[in-house]
matplotlib code that plots the C-alpha trace (Angstrom):
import matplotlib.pyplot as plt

x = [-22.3, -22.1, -19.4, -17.6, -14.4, -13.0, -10.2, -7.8, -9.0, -5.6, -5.2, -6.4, -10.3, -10.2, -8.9, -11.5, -14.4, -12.8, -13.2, -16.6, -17.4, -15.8, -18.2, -21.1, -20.4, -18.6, -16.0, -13.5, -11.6, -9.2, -7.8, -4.7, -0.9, 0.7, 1.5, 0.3, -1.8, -0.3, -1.2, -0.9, -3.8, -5.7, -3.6, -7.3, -9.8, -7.9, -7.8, -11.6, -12.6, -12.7, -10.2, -8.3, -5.7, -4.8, -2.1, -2.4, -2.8, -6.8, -6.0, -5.0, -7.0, -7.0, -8.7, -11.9, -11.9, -10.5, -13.3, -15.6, -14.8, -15.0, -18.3, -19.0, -22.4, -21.2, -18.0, -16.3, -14.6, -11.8, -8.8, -7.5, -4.4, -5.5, -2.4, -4.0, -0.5, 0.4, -2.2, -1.2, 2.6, 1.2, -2.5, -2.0, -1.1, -4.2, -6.3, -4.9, -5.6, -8.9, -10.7, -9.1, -9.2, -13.0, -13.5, -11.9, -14.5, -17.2, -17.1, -16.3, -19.8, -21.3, -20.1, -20.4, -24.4, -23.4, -26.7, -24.5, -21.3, -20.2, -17.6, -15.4, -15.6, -14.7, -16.7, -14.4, -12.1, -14.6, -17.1, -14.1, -13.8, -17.4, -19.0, -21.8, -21.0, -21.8, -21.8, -25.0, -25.4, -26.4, -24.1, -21.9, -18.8, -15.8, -12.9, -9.4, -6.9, -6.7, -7.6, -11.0, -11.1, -10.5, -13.2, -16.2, -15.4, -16.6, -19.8, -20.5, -19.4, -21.8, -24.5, -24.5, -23.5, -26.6, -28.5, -27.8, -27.0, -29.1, -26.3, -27.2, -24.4, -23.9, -21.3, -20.4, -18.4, -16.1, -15.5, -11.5, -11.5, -8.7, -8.7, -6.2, -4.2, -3.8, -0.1, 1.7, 4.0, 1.3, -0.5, -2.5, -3.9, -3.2, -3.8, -2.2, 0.8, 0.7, 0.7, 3.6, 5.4, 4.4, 5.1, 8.5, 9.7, 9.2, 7.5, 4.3, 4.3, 0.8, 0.8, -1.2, -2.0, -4.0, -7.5, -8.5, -11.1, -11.9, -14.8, -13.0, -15.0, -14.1, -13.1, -15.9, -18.5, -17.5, -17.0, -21.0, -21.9, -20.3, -22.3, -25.5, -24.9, -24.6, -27.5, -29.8, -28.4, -30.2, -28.0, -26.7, -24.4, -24.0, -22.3, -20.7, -19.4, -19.9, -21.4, -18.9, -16.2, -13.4, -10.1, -6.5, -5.5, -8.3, -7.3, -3.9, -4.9, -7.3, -4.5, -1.6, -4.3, -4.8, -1.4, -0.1, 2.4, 2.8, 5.2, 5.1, 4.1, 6.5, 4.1, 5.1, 3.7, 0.3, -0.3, -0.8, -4.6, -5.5, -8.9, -9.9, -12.5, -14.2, -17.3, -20.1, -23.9, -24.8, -28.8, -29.5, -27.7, -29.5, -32.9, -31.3, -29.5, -30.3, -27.0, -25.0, -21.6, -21.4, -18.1, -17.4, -13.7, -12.0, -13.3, -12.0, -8.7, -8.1, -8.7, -6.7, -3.9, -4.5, -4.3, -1.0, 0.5, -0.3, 1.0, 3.4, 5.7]
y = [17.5, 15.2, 15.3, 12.2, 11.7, 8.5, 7.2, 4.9, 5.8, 5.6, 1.8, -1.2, -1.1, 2.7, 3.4, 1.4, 3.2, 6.4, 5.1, 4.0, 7.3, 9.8, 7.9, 8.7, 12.1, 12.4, 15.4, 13.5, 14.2, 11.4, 10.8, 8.4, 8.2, 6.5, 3.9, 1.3, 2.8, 4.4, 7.7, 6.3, 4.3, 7.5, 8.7, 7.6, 9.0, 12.6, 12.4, 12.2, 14.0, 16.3, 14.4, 16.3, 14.5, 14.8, 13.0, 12.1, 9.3, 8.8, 8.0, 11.7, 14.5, 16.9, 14.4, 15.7, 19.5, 18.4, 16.0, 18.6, 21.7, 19.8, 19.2, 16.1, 14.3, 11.2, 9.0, 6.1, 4.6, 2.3, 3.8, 0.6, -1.4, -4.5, -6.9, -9.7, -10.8, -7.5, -6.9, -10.2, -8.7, -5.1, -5.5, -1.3, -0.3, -2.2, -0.5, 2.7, 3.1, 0.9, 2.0, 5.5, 6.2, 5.3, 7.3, 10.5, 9.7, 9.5, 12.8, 14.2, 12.7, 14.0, 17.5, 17.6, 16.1, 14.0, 12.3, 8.7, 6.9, 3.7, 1.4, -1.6, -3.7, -7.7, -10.6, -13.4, -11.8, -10.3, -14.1, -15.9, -19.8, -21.3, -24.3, -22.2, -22.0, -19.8, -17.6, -15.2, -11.9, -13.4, -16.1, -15.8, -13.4, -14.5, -12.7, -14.5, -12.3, -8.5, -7.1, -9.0, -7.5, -4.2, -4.5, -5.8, -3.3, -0.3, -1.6, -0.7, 2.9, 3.1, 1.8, 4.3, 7.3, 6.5, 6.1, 9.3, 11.6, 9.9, 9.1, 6.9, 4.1, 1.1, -1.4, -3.6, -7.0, -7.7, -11.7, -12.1, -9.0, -9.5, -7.7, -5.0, -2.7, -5.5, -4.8, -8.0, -6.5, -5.5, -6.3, -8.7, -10.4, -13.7, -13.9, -11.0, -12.5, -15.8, -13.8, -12.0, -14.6, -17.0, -14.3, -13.3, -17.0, -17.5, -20.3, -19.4, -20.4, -21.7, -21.6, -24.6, -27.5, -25.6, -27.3, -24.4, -22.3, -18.1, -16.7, -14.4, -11.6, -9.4, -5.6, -4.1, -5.9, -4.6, -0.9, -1.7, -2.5, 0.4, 2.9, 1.3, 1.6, 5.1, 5.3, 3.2, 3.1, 1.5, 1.5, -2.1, -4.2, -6.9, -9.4, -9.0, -12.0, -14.2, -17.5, -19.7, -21.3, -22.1, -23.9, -22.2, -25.0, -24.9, -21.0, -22.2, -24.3, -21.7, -19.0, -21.7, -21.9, -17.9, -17.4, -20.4, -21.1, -24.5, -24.3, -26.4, -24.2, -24.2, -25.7, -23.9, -24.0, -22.2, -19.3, -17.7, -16.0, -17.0, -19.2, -22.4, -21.5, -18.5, -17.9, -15.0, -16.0, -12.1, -13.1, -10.4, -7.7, -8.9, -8.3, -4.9, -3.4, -5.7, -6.5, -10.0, -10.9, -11.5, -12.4, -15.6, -16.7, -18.0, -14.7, -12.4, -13.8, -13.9, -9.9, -9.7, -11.5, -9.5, -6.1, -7.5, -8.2, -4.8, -2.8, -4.7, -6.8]
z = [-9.3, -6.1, -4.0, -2.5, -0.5, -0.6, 2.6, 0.7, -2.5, -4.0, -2.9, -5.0, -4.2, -3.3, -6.8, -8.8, -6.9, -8.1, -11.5, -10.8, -9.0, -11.3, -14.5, -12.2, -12.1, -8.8, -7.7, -5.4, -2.7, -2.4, 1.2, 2.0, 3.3, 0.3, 2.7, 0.4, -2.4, -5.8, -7.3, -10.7, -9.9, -10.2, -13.2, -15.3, -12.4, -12.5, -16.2, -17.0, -14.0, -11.1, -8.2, -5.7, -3.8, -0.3, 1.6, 5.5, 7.6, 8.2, 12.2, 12.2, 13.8, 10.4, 8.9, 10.5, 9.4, 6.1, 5.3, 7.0, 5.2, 1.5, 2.5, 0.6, -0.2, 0.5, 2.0, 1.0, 4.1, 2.5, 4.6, 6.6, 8.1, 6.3, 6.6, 9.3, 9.5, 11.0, 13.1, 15.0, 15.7, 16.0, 17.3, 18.4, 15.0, 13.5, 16.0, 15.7, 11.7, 12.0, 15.1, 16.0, 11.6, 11.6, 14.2, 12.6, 9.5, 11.8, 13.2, 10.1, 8.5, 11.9, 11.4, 7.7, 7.8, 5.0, 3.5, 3.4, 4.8, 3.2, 5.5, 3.9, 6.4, 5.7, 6.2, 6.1, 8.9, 11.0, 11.2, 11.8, 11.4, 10.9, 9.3, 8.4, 4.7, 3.0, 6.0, 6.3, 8.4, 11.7, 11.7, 15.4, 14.8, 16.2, 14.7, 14.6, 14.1, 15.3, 11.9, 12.7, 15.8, 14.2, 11.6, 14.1, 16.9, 14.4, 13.9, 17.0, 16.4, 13.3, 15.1, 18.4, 15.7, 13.6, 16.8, 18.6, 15.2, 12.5, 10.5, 7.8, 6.4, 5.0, 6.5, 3.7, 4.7, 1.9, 0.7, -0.6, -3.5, -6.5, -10.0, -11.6, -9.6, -6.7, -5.7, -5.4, -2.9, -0.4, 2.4, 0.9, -2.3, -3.5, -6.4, -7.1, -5.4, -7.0, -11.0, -9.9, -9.3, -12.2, -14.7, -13.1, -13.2, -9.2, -7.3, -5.2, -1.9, -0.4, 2.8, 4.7, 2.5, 0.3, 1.1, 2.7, 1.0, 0.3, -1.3, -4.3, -5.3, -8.5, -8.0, -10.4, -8.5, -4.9, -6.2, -8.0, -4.6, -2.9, -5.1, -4.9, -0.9, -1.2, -3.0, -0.9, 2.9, 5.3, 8.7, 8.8, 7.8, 4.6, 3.4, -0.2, -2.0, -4.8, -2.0, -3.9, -1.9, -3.7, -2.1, -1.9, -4.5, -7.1, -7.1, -7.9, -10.6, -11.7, -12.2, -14.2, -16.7, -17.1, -17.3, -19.0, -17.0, -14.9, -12.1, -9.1, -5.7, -2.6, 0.1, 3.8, 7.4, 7.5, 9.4, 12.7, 12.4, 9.1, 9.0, 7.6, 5.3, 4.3, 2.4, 2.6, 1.9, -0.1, -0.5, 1.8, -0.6, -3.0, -1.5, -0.4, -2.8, -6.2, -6.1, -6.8, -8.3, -11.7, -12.7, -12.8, -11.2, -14.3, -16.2, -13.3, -13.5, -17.0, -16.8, -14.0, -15.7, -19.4, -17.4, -15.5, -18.4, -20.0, -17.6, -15.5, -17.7]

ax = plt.figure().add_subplot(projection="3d")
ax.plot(x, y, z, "-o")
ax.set_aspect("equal")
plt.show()
């Protein structure tokens, strides 16, 4: 049986590649504060399969001898400050989590000789503002916000750990993810945001005027991509998205009609770090890994939505 740990595996993407993970016959070690992430979303992982829980903050130095001594086949690196918003007010916390964290799972890889790491990393934030839609790999990064910062600066640590150790990863740059277990009170997520607060009777504030534009990417295809990195590796990074940019607005308009319910946002002042429009070109993933998006938006949501409503309301 292969052995994975997973850093933030009890957050919102962490917790569907447990799923995912745990169906491919995975034992899990699961890694992460609580800070954000939910044990119930593990409640159907740990029910159909072999997941041990461990709770620390990733940025900590025990991180390394407790990912060493598991001595796992492969790591999922999804343990991250991910609240751009923050990381603009507290640009030492982000780095603290996101560079001194990675760094911990480095070494532990290192010391464990694990045959692949796997790194969330995000496109959007780490390319920054660009006309080049949809984005590609070796478009210019300029990162915006901190978080950006955050998210690029790693690479680099991948890179000089693969050179000098022969570690072998995959850095995977994530478009704007939604699906279940997105918790509308966290860091991010807006669509998870905006069906909280349809269904409980509440305006949704946009923020900006709502022409700006994200690539949305469904849960189950990231955590399909996640696996097939760990199966394939490679040492570089990739872009994975759906290569469809889609404006703040039509998301809106997308979401009354899952949910059925037609209330008027509250428009507000955009803000500080957030960029323009965002959209990843995934070609090269597909060439690589055989992999591409397949949910369309409209479906996406209208799961997202149906699993909201059976287990929120």
């Amino acid at each position: 049986m292969p052995k994975s740990v997973v850093t933030g595996g009890a957050g919102f993407i962490g917790s569907n590649l447990a799923d995912r993970l745990v169906d491919e016959g995975h034992e899990l070690l699961v890694v992460d504060d609580l800070s954000s992430g939910s044990l119930a979303n593990l409640k159907d992982a740990r029910r159909r399969g072999h997941v041990t829980i461990h709770q620390i903050d990733i940025a900590h130095n025990e991180v390394v001898g407790l990912i060493h001594d598991y001595r796992p086949d492969y790591i999922f690196h999804l343990a991250a400050q991910v609240d751009v918003r923050r990381s603009v007010t507290d640009p030492a916390h982000d780095a603290h989590v996101n560079v001194l964290g990675t760094i911990n799972v480095l070494e532990a890889a290192r010391l464990a000789n694990v045959e692949r790491l796997v790194f969330a990393s995000s496109g959007g934030a780490t390319f920054g503002d660009t006309f080049n839609i949809p984005t590609p790999e070796t478009q210019e990064r300029r990162p915006e916000s901190p978080y950006g910062v955050s998210k690029y600066v790693v690479e680099e640590y991948f890179r000089w750990y693969h050179d000098t150790y022969g570690l072998d990863y995959l850095s995977l740059g994530f478009a704007n993810v939604y699906g279940p277990r997105q918790d509308p009170h966290g860091e991010a997520g807006v669509v998870a945001i905006w069906i909280g607060d349809l269904v409980g009777g509440r305006s949704p504030t946009i923020y900006g005027d709502g022409t700006q534009t994200r690539d949305f990417v469904y849960v189950e295809d990231v955590t399909d991509a996640m696996f097939r990195a760990s199966q394939i590796g490679g040492s570089r990074y990739l872009n994975i998205g759906t290569g469809v940019e889609t404006s703040i607005m039509r998301l809106y308009e997308e979401i009354v009609e899952a949910t059925g319910i037609d209330v008027a946002p509250t428009m507000a002042a955009a803000r500080m770090g957030e960029q323009l429009r965002s959209c990843l070109d995934a070609s090269a993933a597909l060439q690589h890994l055989g992999w591409e998006a397949w949910t369309p938006l409209s479906q996406g949501i209208d799961e997202t939505v149906a699993w909201w409503r059976a287990t929120q309301v």
